[in-house]
Steps between C-alpha positions, in 0.01 A plus 500: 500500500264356805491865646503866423847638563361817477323467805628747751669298753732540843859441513645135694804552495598323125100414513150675421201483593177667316305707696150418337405168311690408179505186422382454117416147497141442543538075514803565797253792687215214464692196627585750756160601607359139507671375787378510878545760730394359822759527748584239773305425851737654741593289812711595799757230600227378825265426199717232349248193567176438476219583426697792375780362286267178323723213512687413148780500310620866393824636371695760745676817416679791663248809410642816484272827430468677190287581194412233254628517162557320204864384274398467150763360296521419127791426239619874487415667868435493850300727711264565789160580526215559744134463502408832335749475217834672643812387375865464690732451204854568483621337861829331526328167605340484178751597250535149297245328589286332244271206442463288153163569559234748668472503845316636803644423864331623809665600825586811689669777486658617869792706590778383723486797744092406523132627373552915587835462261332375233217722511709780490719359263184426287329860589840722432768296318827460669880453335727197468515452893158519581372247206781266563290370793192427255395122488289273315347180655348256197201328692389369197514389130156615402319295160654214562141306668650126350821546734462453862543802768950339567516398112376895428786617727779293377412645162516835626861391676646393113341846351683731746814232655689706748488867473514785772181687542306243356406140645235245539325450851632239715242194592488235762206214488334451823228318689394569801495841668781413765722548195324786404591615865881364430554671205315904663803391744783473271434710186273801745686517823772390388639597178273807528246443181193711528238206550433144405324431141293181479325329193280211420313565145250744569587627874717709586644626876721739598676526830623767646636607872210652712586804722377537787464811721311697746273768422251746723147441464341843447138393416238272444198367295242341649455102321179534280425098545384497837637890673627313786887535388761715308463480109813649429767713648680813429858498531795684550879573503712761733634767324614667828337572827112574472509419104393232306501388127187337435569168263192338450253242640490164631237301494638140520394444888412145680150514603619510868728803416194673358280499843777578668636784354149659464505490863830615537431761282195676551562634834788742330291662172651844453437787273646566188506796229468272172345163429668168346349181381559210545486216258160409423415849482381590915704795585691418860481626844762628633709415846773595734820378384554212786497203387747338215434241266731232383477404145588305250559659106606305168660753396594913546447718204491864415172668518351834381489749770249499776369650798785569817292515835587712759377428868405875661293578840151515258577141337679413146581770206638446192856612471480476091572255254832316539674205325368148592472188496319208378499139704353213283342197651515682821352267814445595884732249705465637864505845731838579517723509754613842758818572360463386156616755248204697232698690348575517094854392576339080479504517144849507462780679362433383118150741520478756254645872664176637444355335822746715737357820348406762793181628537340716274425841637154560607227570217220744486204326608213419174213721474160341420262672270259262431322187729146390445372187575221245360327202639284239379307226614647119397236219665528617842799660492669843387751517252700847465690685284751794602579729288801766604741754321775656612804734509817346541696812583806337388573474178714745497715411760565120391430363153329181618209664603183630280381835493122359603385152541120382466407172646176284523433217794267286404370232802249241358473220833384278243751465265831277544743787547294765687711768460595641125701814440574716208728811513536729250770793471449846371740747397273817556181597674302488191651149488390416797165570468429337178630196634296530821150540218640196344481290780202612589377456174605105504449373825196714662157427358176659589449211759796651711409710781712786598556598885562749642841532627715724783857586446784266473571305849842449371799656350661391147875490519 
């Protein structure tokens, strides 16, 4: 036996699945291990030419999401396997199916009902019905260098022939990235496959619809290469009148766009009770919610929980952590129209439910016990590091949050990155404090001056 059946596993229906590693076969884990994990260059469908898609002959497939796995088959069995050494045994689509002589076959392992079905299916278990809709998509007959990429996949056609649950990807030769654009037509918009797959030896694209939407600019930072335009902005989606999930930055913006939203911007800076950054580090400056941004996203995904904004007389306040989202290859397209919907509603009916969640109910505001501050002198300049420690007040009331939280800012204007963080949690005072000597301890040396400091000018939320 491959695998340790006495692995404790989840129920498939007729299948299993090991909750923790077993195979036993340290040549399969190996072969296993040794190949690539780089993933694909992504592409949205506008993309599909140069100097973005090189031009050359690749083969195209239908790509559909899911988790990559691995069919090993040998004179006796069949089963399934993943990176870390979990085994799928006991499916329907497997039973009988053998090969004269070892093999491993690459490909992917999706559900037809989509990503959050297998993940659950793959987190809880699920009966007959829910792992009927499992899949396997061979992308590949691994070992087999002396074969070229359509002789490996005619192999893998003759070791599994026709059998429900289980087939071999489908492949059209192209040239040119008009056919690229013919087939996204057909197989994406069309028959309704997730995205395009295209390879030529070692590259690798994937295609895959863009969404666009509109979103309301609630801050700024200020470009670092020359100050005269936006370096990124801070964006947001209507939860209802007044409030706004925050769901990230963009900082994909013409040159033009830049100088002109700075201008644009400025003007309407605002108050707020908390602090963001941006990417890159610089922590944004907030405005009045009037202006929209249109946008362009490769793709929506579920995010952890961050910061809902809520516009009052005094400026912004944190209404709490709430469920979010995260936009990938996000890029500024223009100011949006009047009229043009902000609301969450633009992502679509498929999002998960956790995105219509109401507010959470106002939160104690954190307590700070600690703040001292130290400077030092860097050719000219000053570089300083924050240290602060404080009381969440909430920890009681909702899980996510600590009991006390220690952080250190540390702004050196002459490295890369400026800006460096680290945040450590504490279950106790005691806790707390140690880990407030610690970082004392490792980042301020006798060259660090302390100043003097007055109270907070801000509240923590």
């Amino acid at each position: 036996m491959r695998y340790d059946l006495n692995t404790a596993t989840l129920s498939l229906g007729a299948g299993r699945y090991t909750i923790e590693p077993a195979l036993l076969d340290a040549d399969l884990m190996a072969q296993i291990a040794a190949q690539p994990v780089s993933g694909p260059r992504v592409l949205a469908p506008h993309e599909l030419r140069p100097p973005y898609l090189p031009e050359a002959r690749f083969l195209a497939s239908p790509w559909t999401p899911g988790r990559r796995a691995f069919l090993v088959l040998d004179s006796e069995s069949a089963f399934l396997c993943d990176e870390a050494g979990r085994v799928l045994y006991g499916l329907p689509a497997l039973k009988g199916l053998k090969a004269g002589a070892p093999q491993l076959l690459e490909g992917t392992l999706h559900h037809t009902a989509g990503p959050q079905a297998l993940a659950k299916l793959l987190g809880d278990g699920g009966d007959a019905a829910a792992a009927a809709g499992l899949r396997f998509t061979i992308t590949d007959l691994l070992n087999r260098e002396d074969l070229s990429y359509p002789s490996r996949l005619a192999v893998a056609r003759g070791l599994v022939r026709a059998r429900r649950g289980i087939a071999v990807i489908k492949t059209q030769e192209i040239s040119a990235p008009e056919e690229a654009m013919q087939l996204y037509t057909e197989w994406v918009e069309g028959a309704g496959a997730d995205g395009l797959s295209l390879r030529a030896g070692a590259l690798r694209y994937l295609v895959k619809p863009s969404l666009t939407l509109n979103a309301v600019i609630l801050g700024y930072t200020v470009d670092r290469a020359g100050g005269d335009g936006v370096g990124a902005l801070c964006l947001g989606l209507e939860r209802e009148a007044g409030l706004y999930q925050i769901i990230g930055g963009c900082q994909r913006l013409s040159p033009e766009s830049r100088r002109a939203l700075l201008a644009l911007l400025a003007p309407l800076k605002i108050e707020a009770s908390f602090h963001q950054a941006g990417p890159g580090g610089a922590v944004y400056q907030w405005v009045e919610p009037k202006h929209h941004a249109r946008l362009r996203a490769r793709e929506a995904r579920s995010a952890p929980p961050r910061v809902a904004a809520r516009l009052t007389d005094v400026g912004w306040r944190s209404a709490g952590l709430m469920p979010s989202v995260h936009l990938s290859g996000l890029s500024f397209m223009r100011l949006s129209q009047a009229g043009e919907g902000v609301g969450l509603d633009q992502l679509g009916e498929g999002w998960p439910e956790a995105l219509a969640a109401t507010p959470m109910p106002d939160l104690p505001p954190s307590e700070v016990l600690r703040r001292e501050v130290y400077t030092k002198r860097l050719g000219g300049q000053r570089a300083v590091r924050k240290l602060l420690m404080w009381r969440t007040n909430k920890d009681e009331l909702d899980a996510r949050y600590p009991a006390f939280v220690v952080h250190l800012t540390d702004y050196s204007p002459q490295r890369k990155a400026p800006l460096s963080r680290v945040v450590r949690l504490a279950p106790t005072l005691q806790d707390a404090h140690r880990e407030f000597a610690r970082l004392l301890d490792e980042h301020i040396k006798a060259d660090w001056a302390r100043q003097d400091l007055e109270a907070p000018p801000f509240e923590l939320r």
